[in-house]
C-alpha positions in Angstrom: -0.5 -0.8 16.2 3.2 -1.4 15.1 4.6 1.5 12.7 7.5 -1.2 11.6 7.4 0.1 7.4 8.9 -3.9 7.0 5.6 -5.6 7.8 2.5 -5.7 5.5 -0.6 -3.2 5.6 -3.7 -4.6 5.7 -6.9 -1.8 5.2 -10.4 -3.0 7.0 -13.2 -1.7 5.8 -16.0 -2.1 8.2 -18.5 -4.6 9.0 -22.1 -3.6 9.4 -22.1 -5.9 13.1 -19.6 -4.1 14.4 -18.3 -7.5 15.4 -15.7 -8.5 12.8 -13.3 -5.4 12.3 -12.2 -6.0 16.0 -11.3 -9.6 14.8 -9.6 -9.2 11.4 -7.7 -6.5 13.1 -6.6 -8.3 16.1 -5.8 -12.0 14.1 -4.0 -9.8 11.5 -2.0 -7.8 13.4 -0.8 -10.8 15.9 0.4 -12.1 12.3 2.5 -8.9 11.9 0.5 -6.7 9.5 -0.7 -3.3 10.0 -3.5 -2.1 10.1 -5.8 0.8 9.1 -9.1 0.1 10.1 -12.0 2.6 9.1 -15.7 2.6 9.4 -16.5 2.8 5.9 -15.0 2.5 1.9 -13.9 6.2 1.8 -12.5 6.6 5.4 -10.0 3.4 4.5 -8.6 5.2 1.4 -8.3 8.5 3.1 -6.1 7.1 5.8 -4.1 4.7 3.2 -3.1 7.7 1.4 -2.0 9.6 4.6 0.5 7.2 4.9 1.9 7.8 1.7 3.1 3.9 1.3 2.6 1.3 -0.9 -0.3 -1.5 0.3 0.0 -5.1 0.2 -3.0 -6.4 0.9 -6.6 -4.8 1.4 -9.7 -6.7 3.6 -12.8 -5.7 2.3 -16.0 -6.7 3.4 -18.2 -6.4 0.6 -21.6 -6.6 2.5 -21.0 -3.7 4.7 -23.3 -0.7 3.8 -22.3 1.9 2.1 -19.4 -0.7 0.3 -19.2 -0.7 -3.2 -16.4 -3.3 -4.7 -16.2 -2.5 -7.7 -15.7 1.2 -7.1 -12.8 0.2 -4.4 -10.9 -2.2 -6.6 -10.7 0.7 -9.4 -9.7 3.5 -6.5 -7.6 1.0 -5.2 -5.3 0.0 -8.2 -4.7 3.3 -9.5 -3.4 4.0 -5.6 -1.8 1.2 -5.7 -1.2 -1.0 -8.1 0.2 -4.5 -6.8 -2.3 -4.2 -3.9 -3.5 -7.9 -3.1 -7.0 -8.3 -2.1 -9.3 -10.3 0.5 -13.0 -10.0 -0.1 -14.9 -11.1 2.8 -18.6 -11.3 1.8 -21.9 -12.8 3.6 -23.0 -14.5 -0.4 -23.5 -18.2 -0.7 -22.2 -18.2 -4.5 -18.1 -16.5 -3.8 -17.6 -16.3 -7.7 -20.6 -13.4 -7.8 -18.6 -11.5 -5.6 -17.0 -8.1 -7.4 -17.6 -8.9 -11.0 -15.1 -6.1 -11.9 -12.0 -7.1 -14.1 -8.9 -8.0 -11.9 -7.1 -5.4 -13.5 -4.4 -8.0 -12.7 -4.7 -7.9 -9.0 -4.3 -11.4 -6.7 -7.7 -11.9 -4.9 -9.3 -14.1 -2.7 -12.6 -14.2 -1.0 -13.6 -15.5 2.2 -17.1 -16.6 3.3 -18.8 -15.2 6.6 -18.9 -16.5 9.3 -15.6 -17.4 9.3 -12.7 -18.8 12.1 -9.5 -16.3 13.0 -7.5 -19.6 11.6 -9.2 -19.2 8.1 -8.8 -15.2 8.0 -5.2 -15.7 8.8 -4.9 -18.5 6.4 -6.9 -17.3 4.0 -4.7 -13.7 4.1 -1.3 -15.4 4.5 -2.1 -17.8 1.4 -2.7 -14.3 -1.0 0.5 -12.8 0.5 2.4 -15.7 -1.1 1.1 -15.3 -4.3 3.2 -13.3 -7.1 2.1 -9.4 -7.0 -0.7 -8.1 -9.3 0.2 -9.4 -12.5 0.7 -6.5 -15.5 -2.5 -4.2 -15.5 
C-alpha cells in the first residue's frame, strides 16, 4: 500500500465471500487510491480515524453482515464530511439501497457481480463529481 497523502483513500468494508475485498482493493489501488480495508463497518472507521486525514471516497458493501448503511453514512459524515460514497450491494432494485438522507454527500451504487472495469469506472466517475454539497 502507497502512503503518498496526494492520492485518494478509499475504505473497504468487507464482503461476506471473502472474494471481492481482494478485488476492489487491488483495481483501486492500481488506479492510485489507498486503501484501508477491514473486515467489518466498525474495523473501517477505526483505522480511518487512525489516520487522522480527511477521506475522499468510501466502498461499502452494503450486503456484507454485520453492515448497516445507514448507520455508516451518519458515522461517516460527521468524520468526514465531503466523503464521496460507492455502495456496492447484491439488490436488484439500486434506488432501495440506503434510504438515509444524503446529508449532501455524492453517491453511487454498483450492482454485484460486477467487472474491475465497472468498479474503477464506477469509482473514478464519483471522484469527478463536485464534493458533498452543503450538509
Amino acid at each position: 500500500m502507497d502512503n503518498n497523502p496526494s492520492l485518494n483513500t478509499a475504505v473497504i468494508f468487507a464482503d461476506d465471500e471473502q472474494t471481492v475485498l481482494p478485488v476492489v482493493s487491488s483495481t483501486l489501488e492500481k488506479a492510485g487510491f489507498v486503501i484501508l480495508p477491514a473486515v467489518s463497518g466498525a474495523i473501517a472507521l477505526d483505522r480511518f480515524l487512525e489516520t487522522g486525514k480527511p477521506m475522499d471516497l468510501a466502498v461499502i458493501d452494503t450486503d456484507a453482515e454485520g453492515i448497516q448503511p445507514e448507520e455508516i453514512v451518519r458515522d461517516l459524515h460527521e468524520i468526514s464530511p465531503n466523503v464521496r460514497m460507492l455502495f456496492l450491494t447484491d439488490e436488484e432494485d439500486v434506488s432501495s439501497v440506503c434510504s438515509t438522507p444524503t446529508l449532501g454527500h455524492v453517491r453511487a451504487v454498483l450492482r454485484k457481480p460486477f467487472r474491475r472495469s465497472q468498479l474503477l469506472g464506477k469509482a473514478l466517475e464519483i471522484m469527478d463529481r463536485p464534493s458533498a454539497l452543503t450538509a
